[in-house]
C-alpha positions as CSV (number, residue, x, y, z in Angstrom):
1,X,27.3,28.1,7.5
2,X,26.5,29.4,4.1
3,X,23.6,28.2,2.6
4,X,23.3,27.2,-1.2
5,X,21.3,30.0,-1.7
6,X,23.6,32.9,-0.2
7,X,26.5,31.3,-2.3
8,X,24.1,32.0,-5.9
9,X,23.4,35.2,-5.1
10,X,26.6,36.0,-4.1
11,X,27.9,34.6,-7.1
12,X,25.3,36.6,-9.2
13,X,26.0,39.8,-7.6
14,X,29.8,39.4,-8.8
15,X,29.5,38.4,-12.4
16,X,26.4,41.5,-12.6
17,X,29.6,43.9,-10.8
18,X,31.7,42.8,-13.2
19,X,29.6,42.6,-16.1
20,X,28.8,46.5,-15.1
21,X,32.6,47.4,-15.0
22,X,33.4,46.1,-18.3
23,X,30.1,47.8,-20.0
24,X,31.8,51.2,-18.1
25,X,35.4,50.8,-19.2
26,X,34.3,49.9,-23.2
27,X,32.5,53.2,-22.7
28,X,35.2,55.3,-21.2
29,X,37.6,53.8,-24.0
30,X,35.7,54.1,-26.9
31,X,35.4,58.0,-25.9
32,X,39.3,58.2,-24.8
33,X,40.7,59.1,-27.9
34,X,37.5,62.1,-28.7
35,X,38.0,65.3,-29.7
36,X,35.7,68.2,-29.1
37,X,34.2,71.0,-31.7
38,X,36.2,74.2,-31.1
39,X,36.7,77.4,-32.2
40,X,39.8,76.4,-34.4
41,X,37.4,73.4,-35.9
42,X,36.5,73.1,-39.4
43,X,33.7,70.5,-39.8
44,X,32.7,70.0,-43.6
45,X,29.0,69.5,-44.5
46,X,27.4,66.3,-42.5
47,X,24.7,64.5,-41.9
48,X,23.8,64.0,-38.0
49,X,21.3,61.2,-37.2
50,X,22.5,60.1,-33.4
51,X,21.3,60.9,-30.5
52,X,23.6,62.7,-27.9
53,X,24.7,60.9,-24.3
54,X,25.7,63.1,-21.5
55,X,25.6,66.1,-23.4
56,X,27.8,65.4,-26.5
57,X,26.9,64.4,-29.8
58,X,28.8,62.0,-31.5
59,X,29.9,64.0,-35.1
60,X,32.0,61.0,-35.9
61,X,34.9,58.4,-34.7
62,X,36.4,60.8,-33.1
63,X,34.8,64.9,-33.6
64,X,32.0,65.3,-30.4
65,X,30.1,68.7,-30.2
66,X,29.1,69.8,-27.2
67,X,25.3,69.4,-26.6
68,X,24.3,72.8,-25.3
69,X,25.3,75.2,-27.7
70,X,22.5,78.0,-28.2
71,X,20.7,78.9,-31.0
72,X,21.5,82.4,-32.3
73,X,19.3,82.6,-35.6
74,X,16.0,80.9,-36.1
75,X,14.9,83.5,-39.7
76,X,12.5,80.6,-40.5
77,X,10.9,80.4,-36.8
78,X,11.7,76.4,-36.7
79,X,9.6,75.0,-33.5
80,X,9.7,71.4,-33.6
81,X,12.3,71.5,-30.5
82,X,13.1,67.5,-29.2
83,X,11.1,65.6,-32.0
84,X,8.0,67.9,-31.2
85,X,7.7,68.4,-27.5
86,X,6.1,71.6,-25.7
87,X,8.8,73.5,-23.4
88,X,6.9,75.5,-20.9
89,X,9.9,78.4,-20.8
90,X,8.6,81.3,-22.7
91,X,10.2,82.2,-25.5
92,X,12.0,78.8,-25.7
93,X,15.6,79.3,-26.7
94,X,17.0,75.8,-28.6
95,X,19.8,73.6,-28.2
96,X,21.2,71.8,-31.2
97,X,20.8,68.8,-28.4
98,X,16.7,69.5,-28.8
99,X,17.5,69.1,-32.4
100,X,15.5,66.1,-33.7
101,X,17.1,64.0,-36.3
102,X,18.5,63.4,-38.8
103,X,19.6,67.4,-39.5
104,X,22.6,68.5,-41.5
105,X,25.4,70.4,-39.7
106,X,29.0,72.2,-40.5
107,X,30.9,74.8,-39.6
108,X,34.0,77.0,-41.1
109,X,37.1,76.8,-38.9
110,X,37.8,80.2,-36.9
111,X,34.1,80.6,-36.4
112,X,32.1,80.4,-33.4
113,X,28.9,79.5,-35.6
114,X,27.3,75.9,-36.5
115,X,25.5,76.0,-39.6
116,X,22.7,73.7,-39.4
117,X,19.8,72.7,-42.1
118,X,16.6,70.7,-41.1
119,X,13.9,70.3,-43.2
120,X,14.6,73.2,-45.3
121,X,14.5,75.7,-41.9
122,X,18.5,77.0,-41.8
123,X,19.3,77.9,-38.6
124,X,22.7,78.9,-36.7
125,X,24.1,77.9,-33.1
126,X,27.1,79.4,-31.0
127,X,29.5,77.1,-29.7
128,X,29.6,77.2,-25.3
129,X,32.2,80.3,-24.6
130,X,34.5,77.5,-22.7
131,X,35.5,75.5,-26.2
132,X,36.2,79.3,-28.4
């Protein structure tokens, strides 16, 4: 026979497995309907300020960029990788996800380039080879 106290916490685990499922599906739906940065994309002159999750960055309702793409140009020699942390990999080669906010990004369409502008350093990233 089932004690009181197997019934609660077998009623607790269900509502938490089902309050998990829900929290998974919102997720999964509110990124259904995204569409990545690729060569083809035009993006006009924005302001970034969110962080990236799972290695996208949210442009907009529905424009992600994929989180690994490579800087190319660094004229200014910007250093303040990931909101200022040390990166033991010599020489350190960025990601616009080690950006730290906000930054202002765009890009002309037919281009592999992202143009970005932080804190008056200008610097240029190339899109991953498997979104040209």
């Amino acid at each position: 026979m089932l004690s009181k106290y197997n019934i609660f916490i077998g009623v607790w685990v269900c509502i938490c497995l089902i309050m998990f499922g829900v929290v998974i599906y919102r997720d999964y739906k509110s990124k259904a309907n995204n569409v990545a940065v690729t060569f083809e994309t035009r993006i006009d002159t924005m302001k970034v300020d969110v962080l990236y999750d799972r290695g996208w960055i949210q442009l907009n309702d529905t424009l992600i960029l994929r989180a690994e793409a490579k800087v190319v140009s660094n004229p200014d020699n910007f250093n303040n990788w990931h909101n200022g942390l040390i990166y033991s990999v010599s020489p350190y080669v960025g990601i616009i996800g080690h950006m730290p906010l906000p930054y202002t990004l765009w890009k002309e369409a037919n281009n592999d380039t992202l143009y970005v502008e932080k804190d008056n350093f200008k610097l240029k990233f190339l899109l991953p080879k498997s979104l040209k």
